[in-house]
PLY file of the C-alpha trace (Angstrom):
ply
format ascii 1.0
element vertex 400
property float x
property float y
property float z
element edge 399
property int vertex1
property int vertex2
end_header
-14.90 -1.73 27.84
-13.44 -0.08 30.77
-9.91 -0.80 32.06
-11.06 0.33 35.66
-8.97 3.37 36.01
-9.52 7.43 34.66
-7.86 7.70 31.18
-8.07 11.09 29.42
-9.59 8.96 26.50
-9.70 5.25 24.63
-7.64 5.23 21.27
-8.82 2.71 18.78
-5.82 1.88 16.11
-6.37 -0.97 13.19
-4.28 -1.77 10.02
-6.00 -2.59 7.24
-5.03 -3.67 3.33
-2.01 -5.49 2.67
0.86 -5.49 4.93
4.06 -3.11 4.59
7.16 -2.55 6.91
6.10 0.40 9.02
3.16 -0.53 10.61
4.69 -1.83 13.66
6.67 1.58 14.35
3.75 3.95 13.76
1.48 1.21 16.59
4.58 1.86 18.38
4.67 5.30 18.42
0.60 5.92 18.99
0.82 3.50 21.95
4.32 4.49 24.06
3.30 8.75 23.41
-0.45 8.02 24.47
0.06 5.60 27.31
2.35 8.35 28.87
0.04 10.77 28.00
-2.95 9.20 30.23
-4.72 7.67 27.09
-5.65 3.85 26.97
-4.89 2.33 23.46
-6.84 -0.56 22.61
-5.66 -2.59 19.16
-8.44 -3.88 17.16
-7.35 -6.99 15.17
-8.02 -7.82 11.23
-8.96 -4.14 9.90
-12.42 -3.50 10.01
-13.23 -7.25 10.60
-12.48 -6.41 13.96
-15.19 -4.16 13.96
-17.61 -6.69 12.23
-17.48 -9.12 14.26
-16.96 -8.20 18.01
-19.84 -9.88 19.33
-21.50 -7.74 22.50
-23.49 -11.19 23.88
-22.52 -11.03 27.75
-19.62 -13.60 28.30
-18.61 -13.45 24.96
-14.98 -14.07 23.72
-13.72 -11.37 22.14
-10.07 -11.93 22.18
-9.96 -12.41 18.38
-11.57 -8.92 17.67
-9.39 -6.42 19.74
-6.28 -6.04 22.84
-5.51 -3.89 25.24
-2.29 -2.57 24.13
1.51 -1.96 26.62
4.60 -0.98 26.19
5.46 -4.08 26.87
3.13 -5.66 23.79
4.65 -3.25 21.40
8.25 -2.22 22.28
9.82 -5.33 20.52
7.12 -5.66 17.89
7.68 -2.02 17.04
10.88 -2.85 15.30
9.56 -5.51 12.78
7.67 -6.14 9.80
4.39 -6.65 8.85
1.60 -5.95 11.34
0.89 -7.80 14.92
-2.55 -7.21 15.02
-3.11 -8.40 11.71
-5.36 -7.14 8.61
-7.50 -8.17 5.99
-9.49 -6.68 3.68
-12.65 -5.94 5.08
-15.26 -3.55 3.56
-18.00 -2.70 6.58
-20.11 -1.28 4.12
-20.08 -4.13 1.60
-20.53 -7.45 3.23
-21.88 -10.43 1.39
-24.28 -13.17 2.99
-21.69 -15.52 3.62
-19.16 -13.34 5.75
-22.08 -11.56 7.77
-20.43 -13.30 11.52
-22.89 -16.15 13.16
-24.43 -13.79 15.51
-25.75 -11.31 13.15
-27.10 -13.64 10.42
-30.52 -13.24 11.40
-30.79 -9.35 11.39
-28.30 -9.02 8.39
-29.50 -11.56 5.55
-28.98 -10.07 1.93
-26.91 -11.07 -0.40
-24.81 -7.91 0.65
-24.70 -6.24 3.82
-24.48 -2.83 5.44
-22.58 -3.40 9.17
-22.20 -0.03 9.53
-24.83 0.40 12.19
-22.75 -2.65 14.23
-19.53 -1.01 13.53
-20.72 2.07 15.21
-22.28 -0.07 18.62
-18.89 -2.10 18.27
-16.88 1.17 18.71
-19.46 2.38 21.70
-19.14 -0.99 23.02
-15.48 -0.77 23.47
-15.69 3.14 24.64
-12.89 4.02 21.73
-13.44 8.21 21.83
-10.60 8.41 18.66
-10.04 5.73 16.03
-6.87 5.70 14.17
-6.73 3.66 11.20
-3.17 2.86 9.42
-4.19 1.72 5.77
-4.28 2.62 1.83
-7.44 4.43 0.09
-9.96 1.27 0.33
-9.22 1.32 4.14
-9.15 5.06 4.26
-12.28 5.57 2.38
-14.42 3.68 4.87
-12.55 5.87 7.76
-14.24 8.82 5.83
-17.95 7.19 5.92
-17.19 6.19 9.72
-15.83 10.23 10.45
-19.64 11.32 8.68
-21.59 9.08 10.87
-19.69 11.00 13.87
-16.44 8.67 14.52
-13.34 11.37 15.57
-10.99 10.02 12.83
-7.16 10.27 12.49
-5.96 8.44 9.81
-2.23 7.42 8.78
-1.77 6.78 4.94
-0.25 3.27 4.31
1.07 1.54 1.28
3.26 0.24 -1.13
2.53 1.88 -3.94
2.44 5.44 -2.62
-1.11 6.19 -4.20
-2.97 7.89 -0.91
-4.11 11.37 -2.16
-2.87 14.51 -0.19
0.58 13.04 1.06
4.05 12.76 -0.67
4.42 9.32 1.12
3.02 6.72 2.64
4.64 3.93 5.14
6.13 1.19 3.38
6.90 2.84 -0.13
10.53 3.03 1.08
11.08 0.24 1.67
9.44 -1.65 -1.71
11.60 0.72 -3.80
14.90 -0.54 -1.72
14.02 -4.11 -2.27
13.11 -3.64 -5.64
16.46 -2.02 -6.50
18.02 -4.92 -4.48
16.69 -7.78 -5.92
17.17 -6.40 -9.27
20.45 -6.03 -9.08
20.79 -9.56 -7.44
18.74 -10.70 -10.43
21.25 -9.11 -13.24
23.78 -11.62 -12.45
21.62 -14.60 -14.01
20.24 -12.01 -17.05
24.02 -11.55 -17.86
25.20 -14.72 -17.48
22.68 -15.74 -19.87
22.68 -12.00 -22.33
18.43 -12.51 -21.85
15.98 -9.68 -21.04
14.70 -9.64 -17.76
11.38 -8.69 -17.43
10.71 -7.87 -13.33
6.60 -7.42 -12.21
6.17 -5.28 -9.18
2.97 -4.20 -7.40
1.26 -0.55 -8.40
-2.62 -1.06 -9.75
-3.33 2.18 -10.65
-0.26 4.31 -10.17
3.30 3.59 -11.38
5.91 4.91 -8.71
6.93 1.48 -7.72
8.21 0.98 -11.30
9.21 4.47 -12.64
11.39 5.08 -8.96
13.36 2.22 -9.49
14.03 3.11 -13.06
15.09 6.31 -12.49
17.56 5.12 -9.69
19.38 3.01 -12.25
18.06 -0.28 -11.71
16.02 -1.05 -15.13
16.66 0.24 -18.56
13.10 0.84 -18.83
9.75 0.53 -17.20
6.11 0.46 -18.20
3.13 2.13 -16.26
-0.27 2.28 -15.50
-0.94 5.61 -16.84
0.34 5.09 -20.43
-0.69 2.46 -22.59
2.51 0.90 -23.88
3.34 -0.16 -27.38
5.26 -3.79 -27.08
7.05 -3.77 -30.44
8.90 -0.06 -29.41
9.84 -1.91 -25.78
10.88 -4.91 -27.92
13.19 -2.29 -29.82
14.36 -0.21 -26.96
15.20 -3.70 -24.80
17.36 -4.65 -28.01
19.34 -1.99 -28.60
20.26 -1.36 -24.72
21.00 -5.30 -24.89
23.21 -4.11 -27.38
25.16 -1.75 -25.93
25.87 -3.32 -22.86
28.90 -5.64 -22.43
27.29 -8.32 -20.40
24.36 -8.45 -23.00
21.44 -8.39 -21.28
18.70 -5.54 -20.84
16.25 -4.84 -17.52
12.40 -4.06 -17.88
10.42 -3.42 -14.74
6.41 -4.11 -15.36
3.73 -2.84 -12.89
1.09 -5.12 -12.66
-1.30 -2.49 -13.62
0.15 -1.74 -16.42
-1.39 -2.08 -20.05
-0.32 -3.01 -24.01
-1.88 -0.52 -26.47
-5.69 -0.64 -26.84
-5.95 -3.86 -24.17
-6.78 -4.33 -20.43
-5.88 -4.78 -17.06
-4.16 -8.34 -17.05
-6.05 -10.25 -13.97
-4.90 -13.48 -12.07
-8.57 -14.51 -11.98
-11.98 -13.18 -11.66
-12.66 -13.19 -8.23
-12.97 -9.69 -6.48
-11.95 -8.49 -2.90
-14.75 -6.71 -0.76
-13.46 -3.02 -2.44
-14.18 -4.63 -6.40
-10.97 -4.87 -6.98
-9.75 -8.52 -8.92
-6.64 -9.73 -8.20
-3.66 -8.31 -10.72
-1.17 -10.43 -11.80
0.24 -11.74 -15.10
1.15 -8.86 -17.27
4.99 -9.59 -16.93
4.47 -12.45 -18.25
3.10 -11.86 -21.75
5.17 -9.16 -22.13
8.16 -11.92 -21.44
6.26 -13.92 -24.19
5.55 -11.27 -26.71
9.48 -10.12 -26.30
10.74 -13.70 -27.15
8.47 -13.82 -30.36
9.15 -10.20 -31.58
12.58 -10.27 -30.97
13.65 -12.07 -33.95
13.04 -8.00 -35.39
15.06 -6.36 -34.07
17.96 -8.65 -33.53
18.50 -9.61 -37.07
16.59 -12.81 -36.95
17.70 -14.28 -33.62
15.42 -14.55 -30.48
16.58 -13.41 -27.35
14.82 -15.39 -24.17
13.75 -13.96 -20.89
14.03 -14.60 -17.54
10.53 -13.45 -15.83
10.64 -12.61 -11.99
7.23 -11.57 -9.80
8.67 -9.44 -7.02
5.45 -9.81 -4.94
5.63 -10.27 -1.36
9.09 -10.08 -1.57
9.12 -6.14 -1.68
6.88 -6.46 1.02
8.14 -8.53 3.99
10.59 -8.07 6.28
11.99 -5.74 8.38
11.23 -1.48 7.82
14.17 0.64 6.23
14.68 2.86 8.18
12.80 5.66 6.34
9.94 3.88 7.30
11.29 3.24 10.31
11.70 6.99 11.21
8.33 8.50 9.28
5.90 6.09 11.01
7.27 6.79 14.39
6.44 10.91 13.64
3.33 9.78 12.10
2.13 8.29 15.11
3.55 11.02 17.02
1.58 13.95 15.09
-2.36 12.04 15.58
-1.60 11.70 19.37
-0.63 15.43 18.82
-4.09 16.19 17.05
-5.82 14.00 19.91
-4.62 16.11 22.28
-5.76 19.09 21.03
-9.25 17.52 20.44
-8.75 17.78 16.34
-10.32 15.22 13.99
-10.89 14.22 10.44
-7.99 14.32 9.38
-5.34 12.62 7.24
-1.69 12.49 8.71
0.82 13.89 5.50
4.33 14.34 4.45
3.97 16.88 2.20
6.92 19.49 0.83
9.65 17.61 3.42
7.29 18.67 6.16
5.45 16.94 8.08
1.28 18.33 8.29
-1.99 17.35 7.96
-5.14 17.69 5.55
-8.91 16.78 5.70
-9.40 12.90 5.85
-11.73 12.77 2.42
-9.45 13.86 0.60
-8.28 10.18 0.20
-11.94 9.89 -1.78
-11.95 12.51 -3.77
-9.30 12.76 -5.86
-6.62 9.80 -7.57
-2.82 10.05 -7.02
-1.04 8.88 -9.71
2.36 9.38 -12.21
2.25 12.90 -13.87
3.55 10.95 -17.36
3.17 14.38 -19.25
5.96 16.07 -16.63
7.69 12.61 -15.59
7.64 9.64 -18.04
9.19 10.28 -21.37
6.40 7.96 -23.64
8.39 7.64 -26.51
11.92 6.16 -24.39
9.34 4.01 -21.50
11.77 5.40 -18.66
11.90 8.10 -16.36
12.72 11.72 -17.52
15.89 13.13 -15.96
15.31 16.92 -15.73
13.86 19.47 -13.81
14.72 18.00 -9.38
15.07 21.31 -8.55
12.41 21.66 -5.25
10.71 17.96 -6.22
9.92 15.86 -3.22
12.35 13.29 -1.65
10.76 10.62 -4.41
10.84 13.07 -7.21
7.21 12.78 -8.52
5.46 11.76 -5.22
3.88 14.99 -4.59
0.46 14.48 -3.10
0 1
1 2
2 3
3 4
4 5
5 6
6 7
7 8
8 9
9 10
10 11
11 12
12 13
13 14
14 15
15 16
16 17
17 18
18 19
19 20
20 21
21 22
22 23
23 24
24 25
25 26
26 27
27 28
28 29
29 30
30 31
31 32
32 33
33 34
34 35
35 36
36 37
37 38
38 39
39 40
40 41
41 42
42 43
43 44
44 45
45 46
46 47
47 48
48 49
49 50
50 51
51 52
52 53
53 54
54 55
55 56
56 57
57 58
58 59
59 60
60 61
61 62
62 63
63 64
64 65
65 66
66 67
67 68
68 69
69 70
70 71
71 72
72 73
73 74
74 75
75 76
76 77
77 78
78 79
79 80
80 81
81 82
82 83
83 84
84 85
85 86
86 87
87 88
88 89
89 90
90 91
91 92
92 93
93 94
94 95
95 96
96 97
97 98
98 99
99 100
100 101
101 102
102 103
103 104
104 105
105 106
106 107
107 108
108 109
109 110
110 111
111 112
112 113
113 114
114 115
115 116
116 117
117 118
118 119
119 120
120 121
121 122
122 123
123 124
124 125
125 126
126 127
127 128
128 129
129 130
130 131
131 132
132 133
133 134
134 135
135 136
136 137
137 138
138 139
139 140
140 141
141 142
142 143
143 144
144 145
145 146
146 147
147 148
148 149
149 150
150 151
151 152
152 153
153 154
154 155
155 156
156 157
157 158
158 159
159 160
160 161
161 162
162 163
163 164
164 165
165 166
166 167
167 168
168 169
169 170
170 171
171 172
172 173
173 174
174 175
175 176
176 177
177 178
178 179
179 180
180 181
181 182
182 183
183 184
184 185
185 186
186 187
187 188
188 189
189 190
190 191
191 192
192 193
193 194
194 195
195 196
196 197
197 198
198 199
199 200
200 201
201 202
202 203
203 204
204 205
205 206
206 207
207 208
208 209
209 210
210 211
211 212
212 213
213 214
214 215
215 216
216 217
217 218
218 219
219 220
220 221
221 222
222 223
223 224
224 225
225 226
226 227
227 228
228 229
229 230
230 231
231 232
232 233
233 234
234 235
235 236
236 237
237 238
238 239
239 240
240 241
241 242
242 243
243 244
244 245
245 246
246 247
247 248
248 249
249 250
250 251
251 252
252 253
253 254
254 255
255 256
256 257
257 258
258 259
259 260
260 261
261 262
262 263
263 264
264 265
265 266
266 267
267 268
268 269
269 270
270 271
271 272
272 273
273 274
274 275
275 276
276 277
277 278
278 279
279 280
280 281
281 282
282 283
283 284
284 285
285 286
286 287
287 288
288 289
289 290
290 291
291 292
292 293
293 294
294 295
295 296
296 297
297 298
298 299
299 300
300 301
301 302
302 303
303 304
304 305
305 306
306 307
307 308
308 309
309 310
310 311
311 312
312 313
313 314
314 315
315 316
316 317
317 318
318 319
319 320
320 321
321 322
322 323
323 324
324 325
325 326
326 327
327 328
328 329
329 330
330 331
331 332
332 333
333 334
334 335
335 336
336 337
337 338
338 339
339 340
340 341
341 342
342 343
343 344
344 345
345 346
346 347
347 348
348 349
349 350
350 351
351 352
352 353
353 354
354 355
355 356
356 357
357 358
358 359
359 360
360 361
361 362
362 363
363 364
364 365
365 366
366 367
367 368
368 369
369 370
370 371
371 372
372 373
373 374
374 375
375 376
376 377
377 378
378 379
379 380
380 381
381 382
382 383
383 384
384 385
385 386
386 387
387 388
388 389
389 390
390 391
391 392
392 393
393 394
394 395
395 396
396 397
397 398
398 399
């Protein structure tokens, strides 16, 4: 694709994963600093499925697959939610039959699919010389098998949860947390008026920051985790007695959906599974809601307390960037045009020790990030411990 003028070089930038505030701002940023640098940014649409499917047929319409980015396209965009050129969940490496696009059905026929090889034409097709892609590990991981077959990488950790190895943070965690602390407090109003537990479910798979954070800021009495197994007769206990000793009579739990009861599993919404294996969470918070209703007759001398049960879900999700993440994308973008510009790749754009740096890209695939429950998450109370901030992170127990 040429724009028929001399650019330094074409800048490929994608989103992939679920949406967060933040992505906007760090498109933003990568577009204004390299437009005015002499790059040409063009936006590939849908993750990686922009990748998949570009179809290089003469005459084609591509329109769906990837834009030539302006000021102009971004400068408003840049201060909202959510992501303009769209994502999805796309796994290059893992395609089955059925999503293999039209055009390629006849070289690409098994019941699962390698598109690498098109992904790499797809990028030559376009000219892109440096791809940045804004997403979570899943997204990342593939930007590590694209940066071995030869791609000049520059990837910018993204999501909720905070779980991207190497990096204190990653866009949109701010943001969650606010919400979450938000809406829980908007929610104790209807647990007091009532004196019921509230039992609130918030996103985190695999790692419990989105839970513990919250916790420790004062917004739940207590919170369960991914990384410890919980016992629900102690959080039946420990929900009753801080029922009891508060005046409005009610008590706050916040669940990650990742989260497990003693000896069981991973709670899933159903069995299907995204192109990354990964079945869709949900439903935890409410048996624990269910369990607390029947074993609370125990510890409250015979009488059940009832529950009101709240998903947070997209909520924590949509809308506008805080302006954490309104500030941190905008110097994430700014530090991969910096690498760009001095002809660096492979490599993974961090916030790590309140400074802004960057590590090797696969580090995002070789190592997990989760709660350090042993220095962090007092197992016996399920909430937060509150010792020892001296030189911690912004977030406490982020530390990549």
């Amino acid at each position: 694709m040429s724009t028929g003028k001399k650019t330094k070089a074409v800048i490929g930038i994608l989103t992939g994963g679920g949406d967060v505030p933040g992505l906007n701002p760090a498109i933003r940023a990568v577009t204004i600093r390299a437009l005015r640098e002499g790059y040409d940014v063009i936006g590939i649409r849908r993750g990686w499925a922009g990748l998949v499917e570009i179809d290089r047929t003469k005459g084609a319409d591509n329109s769906q697959s990837y834009e030539l980015l302006t000021e102009e396209r971004v400068n408003k965009v840049g201060r909202t939610g959510g992501t303009f050129l769209h994502s999805s969940r796309t796994r290059p490496s893992h395609v089955t039959r059925d999503n293999v696009p039209e055009h390629l059905r006849d070289i690409y026929n098994q019941d699962m699919n390698d598109l690498t090889p098109e992904v790499l034409k797809n990028l030559d097709y376009l000219g892109i010389d440096f791809l940045i892609p804004i997403g979570g590990d899943d997204t990342l991981s593939y930007a590590v098998r694209l940066y071995q077959e030869g791609v000049k990488v520059i990837a910018i950790p993204k999501t909720m949860d905070n779980d991207v190895p190497g990096t204190d943070y990653c866009i949109g965690f701010s943001t969650c947390i606010t919400r979450t602390i938000s809406l829980t407090h908007s929610l104790r109003t209807t647990a007091g008026s009532h004196e019921r537990f509230l039992v609130l479910e918030v996103f985190g798979r695999y790692a419990g920051f989105t839970a513990i954070l919250p916790t420790m800021a004062g917004a739940a009495n207590r919170c369960v985790i991914p990384e410890y197994q919980f016992d629900i007769e102690r959080l039946t206990e420990l929900l009753v007695a801080d029922r009891h000793t508060n005046p409005s009579r009610y008590s706050v739990v916040l669940v990650s959906e990742g989260a497990t009861f003693r000896g069981g599993e991973m709670v899933f919404a159903d069995h299907e599974t995204d192109a990354y294996g990964h079945k869709k969470l949900g439903g935890i918070g409410e048996r624990i809601s269910a369990e607390l209703k029947v074993l609370s007759t125990r510890f409250n001398s015979g009488q059940r307390i009832n529950v009101i049960y709240q998903k947070l879900g997209y909520l924590v999700r949509c809308g506008d960037p805080d302006a954490i993440d309104s500030i941190v994308p905008m110097a994430f973008g700014n530090l991969a045009l910096d690498l760009i510009m001095k002809n660096i790749h492979g490599r993974l754009i961090i916030l790590r020790n309140g400074r802004y740096d960057n590590c090797p890209v696969d580090v995002v695939a070789g190592t997990a990030k989760k709660v350090d429950v042993a220095k962090f998450y007092n197992t016996e109370r399920l909430r937060p411990y509150y010792k020892s901030f001296e030189f911690q992170p912004l977030f406490i127990m982020t530390a990549g």
